[in-house]
Structures are given as C-alpha cells and as structure tokens.
C-alpha positions as CSV (number, residue, x, y, z in Angstrom):
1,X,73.9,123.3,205.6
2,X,72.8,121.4,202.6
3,X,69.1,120.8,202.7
4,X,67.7,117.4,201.2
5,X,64.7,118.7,201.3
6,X,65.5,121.7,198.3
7,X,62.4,122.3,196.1
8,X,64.2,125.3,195.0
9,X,67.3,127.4,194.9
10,X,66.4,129.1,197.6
11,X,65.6,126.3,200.2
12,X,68.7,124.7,199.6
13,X,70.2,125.2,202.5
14,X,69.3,126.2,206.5
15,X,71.0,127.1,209.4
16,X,72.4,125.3,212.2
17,X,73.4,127.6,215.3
18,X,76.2,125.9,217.3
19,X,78.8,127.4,219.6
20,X,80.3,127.1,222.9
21,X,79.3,128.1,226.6
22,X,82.5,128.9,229.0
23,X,82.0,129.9,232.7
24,X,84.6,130.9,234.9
25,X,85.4,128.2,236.8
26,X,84.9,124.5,235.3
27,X,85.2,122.8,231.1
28,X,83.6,124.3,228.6
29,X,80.5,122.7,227.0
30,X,79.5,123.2,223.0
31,X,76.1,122.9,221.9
32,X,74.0,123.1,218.4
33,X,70.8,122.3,217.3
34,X,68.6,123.2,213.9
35,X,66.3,125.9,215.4
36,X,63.6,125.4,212.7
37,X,63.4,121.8,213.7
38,X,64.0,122.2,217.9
39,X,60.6,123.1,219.0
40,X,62.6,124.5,222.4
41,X,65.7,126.0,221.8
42,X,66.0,128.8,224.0
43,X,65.3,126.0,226.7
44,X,67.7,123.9,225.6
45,X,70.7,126.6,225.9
46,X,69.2,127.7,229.4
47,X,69.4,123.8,230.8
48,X,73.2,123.7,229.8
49,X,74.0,127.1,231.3
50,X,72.2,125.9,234.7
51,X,74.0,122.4,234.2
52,X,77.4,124.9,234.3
53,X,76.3,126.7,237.5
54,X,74.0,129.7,236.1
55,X,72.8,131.6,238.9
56,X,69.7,133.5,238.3
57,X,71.4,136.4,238.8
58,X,74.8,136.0,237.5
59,X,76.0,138.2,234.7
60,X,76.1,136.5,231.3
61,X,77.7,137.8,228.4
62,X,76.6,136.4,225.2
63,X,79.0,137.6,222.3
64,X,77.2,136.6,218.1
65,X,77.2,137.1,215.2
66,X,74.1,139.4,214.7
67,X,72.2,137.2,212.7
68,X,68.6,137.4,212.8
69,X,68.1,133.7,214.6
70,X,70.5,134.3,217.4
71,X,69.5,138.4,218.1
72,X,66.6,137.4,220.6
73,X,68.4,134.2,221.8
74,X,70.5,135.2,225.0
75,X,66.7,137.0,226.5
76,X,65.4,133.8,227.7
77,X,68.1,132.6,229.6
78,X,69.1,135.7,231.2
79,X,67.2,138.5,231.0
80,X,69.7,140.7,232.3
81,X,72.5,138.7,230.1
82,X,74.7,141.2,228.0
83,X,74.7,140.5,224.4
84,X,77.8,142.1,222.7
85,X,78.2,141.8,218.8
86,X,81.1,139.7,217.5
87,X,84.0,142.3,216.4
88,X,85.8,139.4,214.2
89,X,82.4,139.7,212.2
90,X,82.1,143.3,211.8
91,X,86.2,143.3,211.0
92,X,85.5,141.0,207.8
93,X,82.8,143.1,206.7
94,X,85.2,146.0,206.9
95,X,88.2,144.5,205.9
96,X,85.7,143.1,202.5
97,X,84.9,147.1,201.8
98,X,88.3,148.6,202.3
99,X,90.0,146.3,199.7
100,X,86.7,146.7,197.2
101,X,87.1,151.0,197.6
102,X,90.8,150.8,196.6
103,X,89.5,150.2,193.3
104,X,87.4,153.3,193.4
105,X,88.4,156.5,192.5
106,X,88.1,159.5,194.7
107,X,84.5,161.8,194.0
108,X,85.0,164.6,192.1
109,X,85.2,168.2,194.1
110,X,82.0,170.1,194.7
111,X,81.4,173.2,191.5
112,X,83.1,175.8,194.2
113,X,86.3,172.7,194.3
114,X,85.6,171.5,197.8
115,X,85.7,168.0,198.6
116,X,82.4,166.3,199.0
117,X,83.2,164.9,201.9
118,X,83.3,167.7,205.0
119,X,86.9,168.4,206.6
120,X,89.9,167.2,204.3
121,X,89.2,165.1,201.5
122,X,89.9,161.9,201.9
123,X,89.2,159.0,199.1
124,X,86.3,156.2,200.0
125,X,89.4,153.9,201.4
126,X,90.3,156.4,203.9
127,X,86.3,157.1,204.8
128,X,86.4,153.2,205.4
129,X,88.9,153.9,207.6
130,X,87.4,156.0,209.0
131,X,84.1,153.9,209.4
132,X,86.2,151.1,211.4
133,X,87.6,153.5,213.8
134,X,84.3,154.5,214.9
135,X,82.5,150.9,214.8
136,X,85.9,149.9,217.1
137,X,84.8,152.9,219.7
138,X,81.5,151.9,219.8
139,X,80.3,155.0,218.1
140,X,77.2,154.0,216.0
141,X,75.8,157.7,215.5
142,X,79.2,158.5,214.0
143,X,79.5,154.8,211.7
144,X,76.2,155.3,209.9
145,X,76.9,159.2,209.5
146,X,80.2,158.1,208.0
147,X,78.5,155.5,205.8
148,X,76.1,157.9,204.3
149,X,79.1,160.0,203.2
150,X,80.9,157.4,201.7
151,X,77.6,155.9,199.8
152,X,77.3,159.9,198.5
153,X,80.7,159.5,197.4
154,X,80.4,156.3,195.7
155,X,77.3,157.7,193.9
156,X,79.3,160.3,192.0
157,X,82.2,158.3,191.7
158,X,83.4,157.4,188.0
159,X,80.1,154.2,186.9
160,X,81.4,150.9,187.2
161,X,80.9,147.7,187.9
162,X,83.2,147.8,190.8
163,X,81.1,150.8,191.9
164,X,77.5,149.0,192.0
165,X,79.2,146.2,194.4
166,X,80.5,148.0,196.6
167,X,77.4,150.1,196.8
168,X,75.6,147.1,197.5
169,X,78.4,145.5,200.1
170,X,78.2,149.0,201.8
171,X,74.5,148.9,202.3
172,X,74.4,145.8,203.1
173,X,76.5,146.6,206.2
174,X,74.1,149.6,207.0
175,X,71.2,147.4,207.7
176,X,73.6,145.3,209.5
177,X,74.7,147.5,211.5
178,X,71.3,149.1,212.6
179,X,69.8,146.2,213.2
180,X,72.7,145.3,216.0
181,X,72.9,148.6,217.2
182,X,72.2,148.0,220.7
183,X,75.0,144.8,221.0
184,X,77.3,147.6,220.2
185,X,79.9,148.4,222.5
186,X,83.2,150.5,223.1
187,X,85.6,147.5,221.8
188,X,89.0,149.2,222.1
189,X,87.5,150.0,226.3
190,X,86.9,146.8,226.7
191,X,90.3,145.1,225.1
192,X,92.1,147.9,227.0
193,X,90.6,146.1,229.6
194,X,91.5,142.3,229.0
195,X,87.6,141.6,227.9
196,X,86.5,139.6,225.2
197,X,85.4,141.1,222.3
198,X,85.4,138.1,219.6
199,X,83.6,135.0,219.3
200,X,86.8,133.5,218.7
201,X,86.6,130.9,221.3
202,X,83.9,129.5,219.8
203,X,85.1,129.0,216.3
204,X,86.7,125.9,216.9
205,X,83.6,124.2,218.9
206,X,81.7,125.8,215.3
207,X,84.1,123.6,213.3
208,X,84.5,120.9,215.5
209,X,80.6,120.4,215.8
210,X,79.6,121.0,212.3
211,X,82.4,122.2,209.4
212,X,84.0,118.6,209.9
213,X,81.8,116.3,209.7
214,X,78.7,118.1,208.4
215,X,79.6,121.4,205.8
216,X,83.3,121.2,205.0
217,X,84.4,119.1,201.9
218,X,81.7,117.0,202.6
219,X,78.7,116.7,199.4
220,X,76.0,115.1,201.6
221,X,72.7,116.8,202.1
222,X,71.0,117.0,205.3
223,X,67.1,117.1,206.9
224,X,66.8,119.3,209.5
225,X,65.6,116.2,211.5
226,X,68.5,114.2,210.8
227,X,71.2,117.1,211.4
228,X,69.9,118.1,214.3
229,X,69.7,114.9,215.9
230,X,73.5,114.1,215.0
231,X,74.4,117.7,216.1
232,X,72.9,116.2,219.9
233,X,74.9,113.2,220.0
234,X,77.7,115.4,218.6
235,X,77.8,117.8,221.2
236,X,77.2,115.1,223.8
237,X,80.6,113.0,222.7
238,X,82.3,116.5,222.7
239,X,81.5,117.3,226.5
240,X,82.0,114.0,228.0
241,X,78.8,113.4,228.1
242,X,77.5,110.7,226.2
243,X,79.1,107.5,228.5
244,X,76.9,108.7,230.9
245,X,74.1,108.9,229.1
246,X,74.8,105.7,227.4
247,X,75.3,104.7,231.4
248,X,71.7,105.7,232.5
249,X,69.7,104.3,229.5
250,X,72.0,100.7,229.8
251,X,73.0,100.3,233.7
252,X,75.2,97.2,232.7
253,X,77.0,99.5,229.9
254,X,81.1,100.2,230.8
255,X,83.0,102.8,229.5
256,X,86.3,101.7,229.0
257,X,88.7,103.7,227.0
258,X,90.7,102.2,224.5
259,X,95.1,102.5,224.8
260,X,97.6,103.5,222.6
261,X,100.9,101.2,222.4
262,X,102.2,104.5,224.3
263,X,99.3,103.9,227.3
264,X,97.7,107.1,226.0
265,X,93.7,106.8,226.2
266,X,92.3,107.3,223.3
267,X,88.2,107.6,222.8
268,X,86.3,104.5,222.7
C-alpha cells in the first residue's frame, strides 16, 4: 500500500495482511489489519476464529502465501493448526520461470558429449517442468535438487541478458521455497482428495477489503494508522457487523435497510 509517510524509495510502501476465515458450518468472516501498526494481531485473528466456534482443539488449516509476516501467524491461534503453503502462489512463480527458460538455450554437452544434466537431456524448460512436478508432490528434497541443476545449466548457458534474470527469478524461488519448506505438502494427495490447496477463496475478500477501495487504480497514499483503522470498519460492514456495533455504542440507533423500486434491500 502507498505509504504517506515515504522518506525514501524504499519505505514507500507496507503491507496490509487481509483475508478470509471459513468454518464448516456458518458465513464466512474477512479480516485485515496493518501489522506494523496493530500492536495485537495474532489476538485479533484468534477473537474472530473463537467468535466462529474455534474449539481449542479443533483442527485449523491455515493455507498463505509464505511471506515472512504471515509464516509465524497461524501458531498463536492454534498451536496444533496446519499451515499449508498457497499452490496458486508457487504456480505463478513457476509458470513466471517456464516462459523466461523458453528463451534460453539448452547447455552445451559435457567434453565426453553427455548432457549436463543426469538421465536424458532435457533443456531448462523441461527441468522447470520438471521442478513443478515435484513442488505439486510435495517433494522438496527433489525441487531444490532439481533447481540446482537447472541454475548449473543456466550458468553455462549462451550470456545474456535473459540469462542473468532468470538466474535471479530462479533463486529467488530457492530461498522461497526453503524458507516454506515445512507448509509443504503432497498437493496432487490432497486435490485427489477434494481438499483445498489454494487460497483462492480468499482472493476476493483480498480485493474486496483492500484492491477496491485502497490499492487498485486508486493514487491516494496511506498511514498505517489511517489504513488500518478503515481496514476495521471495512471488514466490519463486510461481515454484518457494524449495525450492531453501531447498535451497542448508540442504543436508540435503527438499522433499516434501504429498498429498491424492485423491494430488493439494498445496504444502508
């Protein structure tokens, strides 16, 4: 998000963390909040899952991105929570290398004219390939093995420009990938077996909490104060919730939606 507060390049922006908490039984509920500003966030996603019927024993499954700001987030409201990384995320990432190694050419052969990859040579496209079948089987060992191939191959590739970024692009998804090595799992198992394995649900409660209003075509620039605070009465409207806080804080305030000319209620 757009920081008014930018001194710098660098601190022009910061991060908002939004998404959207479904249990099995009852509505869904979104929530955001500016972590550098809330001085209790992990609190503040515990109190909605316990206002949705958490259990303290019940199995959670929290399903991010991998960033650095959520990784640790799903431990304090359930210790025992599973915390899966997003496959839509790790996809893109893909999806961004296989169309930048097309433009690659394939690594020369080895002096005794073997390929410098081990078993049938293969170009980098096909090692990416390669590289998505095993992050889809949950095979981490076998991803970063296959990423330090392709990076080998890359290296003596013909110099380029097109080279050095997708050096960069590939190592970039090496840390990223260690770093969530643990929310891992076997994704093909689990969509074999009807369980989510994308944060898709939660893209539009992402855009309908901030890209509209906040990030998307919009040229205003934010404090984390004042973004977080609209992100609560944001989230509030979005659940139904804000009558009735607008109810306890004013006991003589109604809530009475407004009508269409079709007798449709529309929000007040």
């Amino acid at each position: 998000m757009h920081s008014a507060e930018q001194r710098s390049r660098r601190d022009g922006w910061f991060e908002v963390i939004a998404g959207r908490a479904t249990p099995v039984e009852g509505p869904s509920k979104c929530f955001g909040f500016v972590q550098t500003y809330d001085t209790k966030p992990k609190r503040r996603l515990f109190d909605l899952l316990v206002a949705q019927g958490m259990t303290a024993n019940q199995v959670v499954t929290f399903i991010t991105d991998g960033g650095d700001d959520v990784r640790d987030l799903p431990l304090y409201p359930n210790a025992e929570a599973d915390h899966l990384l997003d496959w839509a995320h790790i996809t893109m990432r893909l999806t961004v290398m296989a169309v930048m190694a097309k433009s690659l050419q394939l690594a020369p052969p080895d002096e005794e004219g073997l390929p410098s990859l081990p078993g049938p040579a293969v170009g980098v496209a096909e090692a990416v390939e390669r590289l998505k079948w095993s992050c889809w089987h949950g095979n981490v060992v076998a991803a970063l093995d296959t990423i330090s191939y392709i990076e080998m191959d890359a290296e003596i590739a013909q110099t380029s420009a097109e080279q050095a970024k997708f050096l960069k692009t590939l190592r970039e998804f090496d840390t990223y990938l260690r770093a969530n090595a643990g929310p891992v799992p076997n994704y093909g198992e689990r969509y074999r077996a009807g369980e989510v394995i994308s944060s898709s649900l939660a893209e539009p409660a992402v855009n309908q909490v901030i890209s509209k209003r906040m990030v998307e075509k919009q040229q205003m620039r934010w404090s984390p104060r004042g973004a977080h605070l609209l992100l609560q009465v944001r989230t509030r409207a979005l659940n139904d919730d804000l009558a009735g806080d607008f109810a306890r804080w004013y006991p003589g305030f109604t809530h009475t939606p407004e009508t269409t000319s079709d007798d449709q209620p529309v929000a007040a």
